[in-house]
N, C-alpha and C positions, 0 to 999 in steps of 0.2 A: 383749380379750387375743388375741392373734396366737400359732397354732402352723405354727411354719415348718419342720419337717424330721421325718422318716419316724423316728427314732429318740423320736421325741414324740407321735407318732400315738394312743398310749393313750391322752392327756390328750386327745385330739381326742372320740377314743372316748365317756370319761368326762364330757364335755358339762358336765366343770364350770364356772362361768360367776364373773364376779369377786366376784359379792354369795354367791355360797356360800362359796367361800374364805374371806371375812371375817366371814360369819356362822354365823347356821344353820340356814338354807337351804340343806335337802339336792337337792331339784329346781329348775334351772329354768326360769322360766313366765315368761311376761311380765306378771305382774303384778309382777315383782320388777326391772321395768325402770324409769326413770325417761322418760316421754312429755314431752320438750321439742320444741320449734318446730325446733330443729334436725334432731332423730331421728324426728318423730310420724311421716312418710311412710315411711320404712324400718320401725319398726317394725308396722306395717299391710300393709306386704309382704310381714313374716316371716308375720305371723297369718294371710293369704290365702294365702302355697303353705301353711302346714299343713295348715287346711282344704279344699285343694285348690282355690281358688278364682283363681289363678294357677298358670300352670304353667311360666314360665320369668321367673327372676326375677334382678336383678345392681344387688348395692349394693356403693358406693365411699365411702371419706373416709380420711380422715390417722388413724395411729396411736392407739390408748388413746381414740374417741369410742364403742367398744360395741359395733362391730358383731359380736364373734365372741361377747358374751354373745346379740345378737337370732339368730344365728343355730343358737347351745346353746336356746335358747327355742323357736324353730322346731323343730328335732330334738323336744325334750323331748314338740309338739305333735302330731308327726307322728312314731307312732313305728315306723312302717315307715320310716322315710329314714336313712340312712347319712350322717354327719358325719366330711368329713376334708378334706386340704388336696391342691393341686393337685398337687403333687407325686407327693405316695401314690397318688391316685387314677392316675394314666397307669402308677403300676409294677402296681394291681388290678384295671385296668379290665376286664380279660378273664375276670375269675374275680368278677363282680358279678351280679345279674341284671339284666337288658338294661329292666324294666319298674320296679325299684327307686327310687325317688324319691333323689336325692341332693343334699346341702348342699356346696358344694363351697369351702375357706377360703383365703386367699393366694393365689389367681390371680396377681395381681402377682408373681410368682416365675417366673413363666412369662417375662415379658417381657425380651427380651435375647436370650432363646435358640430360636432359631428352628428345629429340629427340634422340640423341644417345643413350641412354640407350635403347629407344624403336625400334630402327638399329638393334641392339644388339642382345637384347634379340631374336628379330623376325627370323636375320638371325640365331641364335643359336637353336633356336625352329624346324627350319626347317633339323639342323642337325640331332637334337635326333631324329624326328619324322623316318629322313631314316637311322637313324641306324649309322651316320659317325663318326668317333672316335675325341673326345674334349678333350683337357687338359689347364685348365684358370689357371691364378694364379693374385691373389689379393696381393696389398702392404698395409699392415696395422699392428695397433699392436694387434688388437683381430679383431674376425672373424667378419663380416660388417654384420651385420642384412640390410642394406641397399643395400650389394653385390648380395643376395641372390634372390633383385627384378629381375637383369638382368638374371640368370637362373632361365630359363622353364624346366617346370617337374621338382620341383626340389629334388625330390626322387627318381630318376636315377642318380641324381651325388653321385662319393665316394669323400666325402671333407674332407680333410686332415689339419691341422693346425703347423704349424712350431713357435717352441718359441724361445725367444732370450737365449743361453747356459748362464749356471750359472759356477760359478767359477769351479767344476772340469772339466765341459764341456771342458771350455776352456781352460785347462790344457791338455785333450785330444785335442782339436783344433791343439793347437801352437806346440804339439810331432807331429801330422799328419802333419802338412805345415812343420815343419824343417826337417824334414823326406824326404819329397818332393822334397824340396829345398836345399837338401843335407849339411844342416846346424847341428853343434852341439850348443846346449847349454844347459846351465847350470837350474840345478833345480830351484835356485835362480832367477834367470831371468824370468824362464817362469813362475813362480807364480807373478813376478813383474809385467808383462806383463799381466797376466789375472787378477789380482786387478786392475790395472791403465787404462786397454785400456779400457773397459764400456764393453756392452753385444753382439756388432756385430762383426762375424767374417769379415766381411773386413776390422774393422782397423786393426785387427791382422793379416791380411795379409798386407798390406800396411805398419805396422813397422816389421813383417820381409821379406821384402822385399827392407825396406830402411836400416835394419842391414846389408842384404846381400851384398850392394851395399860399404861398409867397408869390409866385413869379412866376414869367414863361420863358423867361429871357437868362440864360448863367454862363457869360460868357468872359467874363475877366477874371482875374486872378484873386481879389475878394470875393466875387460872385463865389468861386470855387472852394474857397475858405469855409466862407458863410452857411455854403450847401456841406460842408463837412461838419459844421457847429449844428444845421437844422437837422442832420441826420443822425446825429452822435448816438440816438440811443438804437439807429438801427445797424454800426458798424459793430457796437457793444456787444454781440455777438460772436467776436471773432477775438480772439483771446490777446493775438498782438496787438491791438487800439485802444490808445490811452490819446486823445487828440491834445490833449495837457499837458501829457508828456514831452511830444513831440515839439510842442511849442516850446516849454521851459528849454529844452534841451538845446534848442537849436538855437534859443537866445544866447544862451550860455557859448554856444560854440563859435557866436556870430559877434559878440564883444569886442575882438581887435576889426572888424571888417568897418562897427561902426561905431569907432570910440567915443565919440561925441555925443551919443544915444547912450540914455539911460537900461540897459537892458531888462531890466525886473519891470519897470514901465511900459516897456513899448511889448512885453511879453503879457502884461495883465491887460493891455486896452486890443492888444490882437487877439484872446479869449474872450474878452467881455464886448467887446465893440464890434470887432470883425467877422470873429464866429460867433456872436450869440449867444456863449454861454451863461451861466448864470453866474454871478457874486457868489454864492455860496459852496456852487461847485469848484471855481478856481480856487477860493480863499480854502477850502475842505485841502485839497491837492499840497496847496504853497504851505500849509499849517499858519494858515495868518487870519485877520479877519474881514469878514465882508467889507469891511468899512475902508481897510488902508487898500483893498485891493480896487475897490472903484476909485479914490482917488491918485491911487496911480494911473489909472486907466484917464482919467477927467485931465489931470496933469498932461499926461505926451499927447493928449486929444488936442488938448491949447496948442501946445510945440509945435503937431502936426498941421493944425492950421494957419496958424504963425507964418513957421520956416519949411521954406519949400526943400530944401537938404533931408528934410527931419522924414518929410511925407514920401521922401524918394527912396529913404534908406527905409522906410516901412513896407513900401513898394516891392523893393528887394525882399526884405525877409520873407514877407509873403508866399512871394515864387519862392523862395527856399526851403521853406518850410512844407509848401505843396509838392515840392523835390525829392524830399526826402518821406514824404508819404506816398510815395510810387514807389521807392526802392525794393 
């Protein structure tokens, strides 16, 4: 999580970190971090200026991969050091103590503006020169050749780079936060979830976070439905997901499997009943209106209750419909 302006400084302060927010985790530590291939060298950066075992330290990567939880971590370790963003810092520098350990956040905000960057650099120069321990951290997607102007000596910094997790990454991401968050789910979901949510772990904290807030429990094949209908507007994002689609389509394609099923039926009460969505969004999609499309839905809802054929071959479509949202 990124704190960009002086008017926000207290949450800087407050070192709270995203796994607190969402759970209850009231410090923290880096045990509450998740150690991926992509993060492990950043985060053993953090743990070495804590302990003092670094003393000028400068991690970069693109938005929502955690650096400003590794860096609430570091604080949390070192609790002599001062946590805030680059900003704040050039308006306190003068009224800090000059041997104070500091975490310094959104450096990248510097760039562009070159009185501040010459602020910067000069106040930071004057760290290295006595020896005070620095830890920067830049938001970008690769490391700034243009970052590198604002550190002096810049062969005394260890710079570290953090990338955005690739699909198993974040397979391990979403087992560490349901872990966390005292959630189960299903295999099927968390592969849904690290196809569809893109490459930064805060949306994945953010949709289970917004799972949690239904349930702790998604572990069958509606569970996994339902959690794609509660998440729609966070896959919306990613330009292949139309979950409407998926479903019309697959009803359509699923007609001789279940002939005896009404298909346009059991595809409005699997949008409106099973995912959640709304009446107006499916009847928007079909070109029909709210009205015939819940009672299609209310219709195979009887059936399904009815005839146990009816609720098995729903059963089925389900899994296949989650089937072909992995492809």
């Amino acid at each position: 999580m990124a704190f960009i302006s002086d008017n926000r400084q207290q949450l800087l302060e407050d070192t709270r970190t995203l796994s607190e927010v969402f759970s209850c985790v009231r410090k923290p530590s880096f045990s509450t971090l998740a150690p991926l291939p992509s993060n492990v060298e950043a985060i053993e950066a953090g743990l070495l200026f804590s302990r003092k075992l670094q003393s000028f330290v400068s991690i970069c990567g693109p938005s929502g991969v955690g650096k400003s939880e590794i860096l609430a971590a570091t604080k949390a370790h070192c609790e002599d050091a001062a946590l805030m963003s680059a900003e704040h810092y050039l308006n306190v520098r003068t009224r800090l103590s000059p041997r104070q350990p500091l975490i310094i956040d959104d450096c990248q905000e510097l760039l562009g503006k070159p009185r501040r960057m010459v602020m910067f650099r000069s106040a930071l120069d004057r760290r290295v020169r006595g020896g005070c321990p620095t830890m920067l951290s830049f938001t970008c997607d690769q490391a700034p050749k243009s970052g590198f102007v604002v550190i002096p000596q810049s062969k005394r910094w260890a710079k570290y780079g953090i990338e955005a997790p690739n699909f198993e990454e974040r397979l391990q991401l979403i087992a560490h936060v349901a872990k966390q968050e005292q959630m189960t789910i299903s295999p099927v979901l968390s592969q849904l979830l690290a196809k569809w949510l893109g490459g930064t772990g805060r949306g994945i904290l953010g949709a289970l976070h917004r799972l949690k807030l239904e349930q702790t429990i998604w572990t069958n094949s509606r569970d996994c439905l339902r959690a794609c209908g509660i998440l729609d507007a966070y896959f919306s994002g990613n330009p292949n997901w139309d979950l409407r689609y998926r479903v019309i389509k697959t009803s359509g394609a699923c007609q001789p499997i279940f002939p005896t099923v009404n298909s346009d039926e059991m595809a409005c009460y699997t949008l409106i009943r099973t995912a959640a969505l709304c009446e107006h969004s499916v009847a928007q999609f079909l070109g029909d209106t709210p009205g015939n499309c819940y009672q299609r839905a209310a219709k195979f809802s009887d059936l399904r209750r009815t005839d146990p054929s009816v609720a098995q071959a729903h059963h089925q479509f389900v899994e296949l419909v989650l089937d072909r949202l992995l492809r």
